[in-house]
N, CA, C and O atoms as a DFTB+ gen file, in Angstrom:
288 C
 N C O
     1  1      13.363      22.339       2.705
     2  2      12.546      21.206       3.084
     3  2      11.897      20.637       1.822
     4  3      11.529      21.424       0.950
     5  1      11.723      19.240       1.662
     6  2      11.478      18.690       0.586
     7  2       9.987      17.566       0.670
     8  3      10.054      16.337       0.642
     9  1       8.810      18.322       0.766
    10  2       7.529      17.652       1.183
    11  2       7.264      16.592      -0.670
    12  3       7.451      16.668      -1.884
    13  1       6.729      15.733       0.411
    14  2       5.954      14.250      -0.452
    15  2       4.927      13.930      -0.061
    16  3       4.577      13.592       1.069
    17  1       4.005      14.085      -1.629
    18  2       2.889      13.260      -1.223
    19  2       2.901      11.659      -1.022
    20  3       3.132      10.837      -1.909
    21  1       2.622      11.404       0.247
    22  2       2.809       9.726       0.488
    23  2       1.413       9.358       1.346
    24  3       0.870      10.018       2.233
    25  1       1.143       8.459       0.939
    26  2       0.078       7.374       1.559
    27  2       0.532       5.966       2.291
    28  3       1.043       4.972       1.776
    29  1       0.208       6.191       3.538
    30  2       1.283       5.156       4.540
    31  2       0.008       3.802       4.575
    32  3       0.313       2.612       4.656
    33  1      -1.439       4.330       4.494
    34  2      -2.219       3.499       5.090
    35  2      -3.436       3.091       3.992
    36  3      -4.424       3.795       3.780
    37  1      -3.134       1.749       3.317
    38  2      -4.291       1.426       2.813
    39  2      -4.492      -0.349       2.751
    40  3      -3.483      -1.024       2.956
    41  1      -5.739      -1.011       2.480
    42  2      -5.400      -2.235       2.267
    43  2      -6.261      -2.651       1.410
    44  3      -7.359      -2.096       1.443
    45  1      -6.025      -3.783       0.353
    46  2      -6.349      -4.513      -0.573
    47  2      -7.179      -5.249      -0.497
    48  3      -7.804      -5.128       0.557
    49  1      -7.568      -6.104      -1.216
    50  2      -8.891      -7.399      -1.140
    51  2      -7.989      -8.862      -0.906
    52  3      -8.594      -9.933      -0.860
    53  1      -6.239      -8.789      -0.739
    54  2      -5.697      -9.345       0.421
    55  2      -6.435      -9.699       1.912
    56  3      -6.378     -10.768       2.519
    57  1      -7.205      -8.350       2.340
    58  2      -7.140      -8.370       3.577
    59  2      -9.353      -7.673       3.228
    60  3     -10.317      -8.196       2.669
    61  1      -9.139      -6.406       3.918
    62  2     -10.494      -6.748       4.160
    63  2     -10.411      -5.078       2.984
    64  3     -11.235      -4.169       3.083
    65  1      -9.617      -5.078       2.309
    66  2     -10.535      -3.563       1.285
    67  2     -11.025      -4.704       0.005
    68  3     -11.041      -5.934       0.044
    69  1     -11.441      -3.674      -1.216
    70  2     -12.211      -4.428      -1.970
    71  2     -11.409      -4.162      -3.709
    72  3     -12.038      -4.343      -4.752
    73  1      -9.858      -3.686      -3.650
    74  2      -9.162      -3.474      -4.913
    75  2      -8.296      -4.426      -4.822
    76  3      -8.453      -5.157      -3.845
    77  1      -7.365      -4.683      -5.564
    78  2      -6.265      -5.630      -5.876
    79  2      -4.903      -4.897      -5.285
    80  3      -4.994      -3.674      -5.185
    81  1      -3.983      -5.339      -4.989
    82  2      -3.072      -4.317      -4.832
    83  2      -2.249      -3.494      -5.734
    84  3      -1.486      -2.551      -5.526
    85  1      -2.717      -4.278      -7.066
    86  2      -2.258      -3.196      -8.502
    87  2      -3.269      -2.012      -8.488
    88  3      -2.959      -0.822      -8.543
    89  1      -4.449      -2.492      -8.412
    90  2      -5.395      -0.892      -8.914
    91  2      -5.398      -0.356      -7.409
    92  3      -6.346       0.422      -7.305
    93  1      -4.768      -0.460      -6.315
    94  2      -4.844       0.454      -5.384
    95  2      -3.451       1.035      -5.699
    96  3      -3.139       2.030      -5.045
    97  1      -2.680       0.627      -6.486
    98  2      -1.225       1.205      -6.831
    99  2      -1.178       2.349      -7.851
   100  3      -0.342       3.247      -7.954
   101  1      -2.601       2.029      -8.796
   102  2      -2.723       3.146      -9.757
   103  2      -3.912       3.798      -9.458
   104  3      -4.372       4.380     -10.440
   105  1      -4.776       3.936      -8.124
   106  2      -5.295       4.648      -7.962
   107  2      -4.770       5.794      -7.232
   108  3      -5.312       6.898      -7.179
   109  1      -3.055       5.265      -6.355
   110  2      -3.167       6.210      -5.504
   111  2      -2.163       7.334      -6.568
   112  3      -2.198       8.564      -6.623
   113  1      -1.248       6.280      -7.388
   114  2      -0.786       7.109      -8.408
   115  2      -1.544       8.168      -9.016
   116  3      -0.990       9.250      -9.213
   117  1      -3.030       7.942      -9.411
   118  2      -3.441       8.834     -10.332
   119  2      -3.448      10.160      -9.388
   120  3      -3.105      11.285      -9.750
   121  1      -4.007       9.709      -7.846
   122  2      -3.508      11.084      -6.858
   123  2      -2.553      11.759      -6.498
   124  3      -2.348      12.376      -5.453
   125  1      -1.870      11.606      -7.544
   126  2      -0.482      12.276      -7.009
   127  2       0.416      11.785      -5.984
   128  3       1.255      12.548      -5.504
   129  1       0.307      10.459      -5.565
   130  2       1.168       9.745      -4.449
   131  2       2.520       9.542      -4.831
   132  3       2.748       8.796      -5.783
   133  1       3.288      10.001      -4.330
   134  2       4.761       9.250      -4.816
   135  2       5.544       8.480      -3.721
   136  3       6.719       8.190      -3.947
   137  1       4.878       8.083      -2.381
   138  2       5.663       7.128      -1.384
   139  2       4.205       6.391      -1.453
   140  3       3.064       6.855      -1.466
   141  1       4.670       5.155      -1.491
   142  2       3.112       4.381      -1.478
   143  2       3.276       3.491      -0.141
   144  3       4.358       3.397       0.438
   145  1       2.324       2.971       0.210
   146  2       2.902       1.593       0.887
   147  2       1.364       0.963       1.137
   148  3       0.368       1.682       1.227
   149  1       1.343      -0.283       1.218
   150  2       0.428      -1.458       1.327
   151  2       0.450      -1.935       2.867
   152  3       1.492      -2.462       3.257
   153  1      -0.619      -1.791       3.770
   154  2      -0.909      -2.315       4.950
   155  2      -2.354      -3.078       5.239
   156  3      -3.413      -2.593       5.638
   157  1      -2.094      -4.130       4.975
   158  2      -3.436      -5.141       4.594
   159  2      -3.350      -5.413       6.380
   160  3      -2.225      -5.236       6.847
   161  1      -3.966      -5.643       6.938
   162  2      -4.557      -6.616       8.030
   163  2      -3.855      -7.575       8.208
   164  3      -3.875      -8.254       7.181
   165  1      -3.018      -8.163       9.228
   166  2      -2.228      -9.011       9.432
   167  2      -1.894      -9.911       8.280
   168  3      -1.986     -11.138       8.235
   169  1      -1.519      -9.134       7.423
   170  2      -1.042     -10.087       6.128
   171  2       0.025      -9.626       5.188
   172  3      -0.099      -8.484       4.748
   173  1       1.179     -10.424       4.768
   174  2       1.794      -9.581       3.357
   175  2       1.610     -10.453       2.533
   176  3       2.648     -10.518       1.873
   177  1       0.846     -11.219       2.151
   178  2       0.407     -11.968       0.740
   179  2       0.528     -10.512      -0.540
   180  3       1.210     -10.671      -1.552
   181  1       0.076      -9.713      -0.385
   182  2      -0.061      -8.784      -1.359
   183  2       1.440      -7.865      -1.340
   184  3       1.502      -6.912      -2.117
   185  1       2.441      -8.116      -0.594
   186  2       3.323      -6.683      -0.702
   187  2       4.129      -7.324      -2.061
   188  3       3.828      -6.364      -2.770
   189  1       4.642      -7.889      -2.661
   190  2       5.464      -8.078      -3.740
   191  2       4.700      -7.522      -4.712
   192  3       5.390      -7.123      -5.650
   193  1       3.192      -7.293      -4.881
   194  2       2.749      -7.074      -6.107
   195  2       2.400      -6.401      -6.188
   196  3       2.032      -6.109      -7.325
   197  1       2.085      -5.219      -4.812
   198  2       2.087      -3.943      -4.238
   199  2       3.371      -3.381      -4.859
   200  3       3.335      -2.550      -5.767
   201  1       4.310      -3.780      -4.429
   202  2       5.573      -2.854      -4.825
   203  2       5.737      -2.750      -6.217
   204  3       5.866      -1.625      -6.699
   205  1       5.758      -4.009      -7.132
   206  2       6.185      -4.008      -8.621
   207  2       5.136      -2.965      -8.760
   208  3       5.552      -1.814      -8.888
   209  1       3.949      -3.143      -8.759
   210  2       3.283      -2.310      -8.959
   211  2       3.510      -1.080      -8.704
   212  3       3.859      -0.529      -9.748
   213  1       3.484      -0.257      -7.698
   214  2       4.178       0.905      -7.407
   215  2       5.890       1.241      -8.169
   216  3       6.225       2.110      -8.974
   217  1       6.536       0.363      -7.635
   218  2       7.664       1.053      -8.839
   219  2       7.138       0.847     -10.439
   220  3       6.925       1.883     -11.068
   221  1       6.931      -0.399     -11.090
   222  2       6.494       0.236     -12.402
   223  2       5.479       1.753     -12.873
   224  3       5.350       2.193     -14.015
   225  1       5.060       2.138     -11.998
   226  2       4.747       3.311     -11.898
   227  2       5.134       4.431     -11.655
   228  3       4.517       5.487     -11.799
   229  1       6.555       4.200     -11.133
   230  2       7.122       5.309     -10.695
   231  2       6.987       5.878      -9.083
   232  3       7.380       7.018      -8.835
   233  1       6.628       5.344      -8.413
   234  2       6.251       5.286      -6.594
   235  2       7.531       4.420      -6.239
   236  3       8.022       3.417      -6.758
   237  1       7.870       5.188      -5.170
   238  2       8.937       4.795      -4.082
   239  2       7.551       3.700      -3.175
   240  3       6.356       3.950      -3.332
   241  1       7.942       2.803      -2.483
   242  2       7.132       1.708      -1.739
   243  2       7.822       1.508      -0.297
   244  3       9.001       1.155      -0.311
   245  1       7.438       1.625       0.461
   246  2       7.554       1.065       1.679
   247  2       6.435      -0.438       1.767
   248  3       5.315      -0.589       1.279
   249  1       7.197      -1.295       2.509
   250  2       6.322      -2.387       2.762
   251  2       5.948      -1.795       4.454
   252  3       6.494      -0.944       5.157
   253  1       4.845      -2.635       4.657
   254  2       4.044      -2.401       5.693
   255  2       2.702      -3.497       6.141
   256  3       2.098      -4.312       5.444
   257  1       2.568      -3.194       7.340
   258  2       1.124      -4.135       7.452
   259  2       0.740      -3.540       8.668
   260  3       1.432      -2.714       9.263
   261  1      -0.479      -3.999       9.085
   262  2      -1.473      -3.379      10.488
   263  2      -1.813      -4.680      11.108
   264  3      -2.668      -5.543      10.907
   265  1      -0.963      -4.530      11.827
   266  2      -0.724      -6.272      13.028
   267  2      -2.019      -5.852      14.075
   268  3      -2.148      -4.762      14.631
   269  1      -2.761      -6.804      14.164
   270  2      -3.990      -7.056      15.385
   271  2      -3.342      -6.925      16.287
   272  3      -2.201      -6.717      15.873
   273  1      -3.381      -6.914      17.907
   274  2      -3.524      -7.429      18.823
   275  2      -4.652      -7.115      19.903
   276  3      -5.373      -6.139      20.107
   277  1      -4.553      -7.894      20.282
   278  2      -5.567      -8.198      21.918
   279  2      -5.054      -8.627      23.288
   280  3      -4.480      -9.663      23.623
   281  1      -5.449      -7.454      24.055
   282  2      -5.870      -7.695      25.246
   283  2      -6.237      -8.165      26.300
   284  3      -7.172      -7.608      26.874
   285  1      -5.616      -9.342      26.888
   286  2      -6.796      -9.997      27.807
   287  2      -6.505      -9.966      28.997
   288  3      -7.284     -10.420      29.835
């Protein structure tokens, strides 16, 4: 069995966190992340620069996002 550290769930100042999606790329790097992926709040404005970012670093990237919905 071949375990990875990966981080499926984070989001940028895209959406409502407060990093860029480069320094959330080398923060999660500095933790030892090697599957990254970017899930901003109904948005991919940030995944292209999420990923360069993550591969120039050496992180495998999944794209991703956290779609709203409601109820009525």
């Amino acid at each position: 069995m071949h375990l990875m550290n990966a981080d499926l769930h984070s989001h940028s100042n895209v959406s409502d966190g407060t990093l860029t999606p480069e320094a959330l790329a080398a923060r999660a790097h500095s933790k030892g992340v090697q599957l990254w992926s970017l899930t901003d709040h109904d948005e991919l404005a940030g995944q292209q620069r999420a990923r360069d970012a993550a591969l120039a670093l050496g992180m495998d990237y999944l794209a991703g996002t956290e779609i709203s919905v409601s109820f009525v």
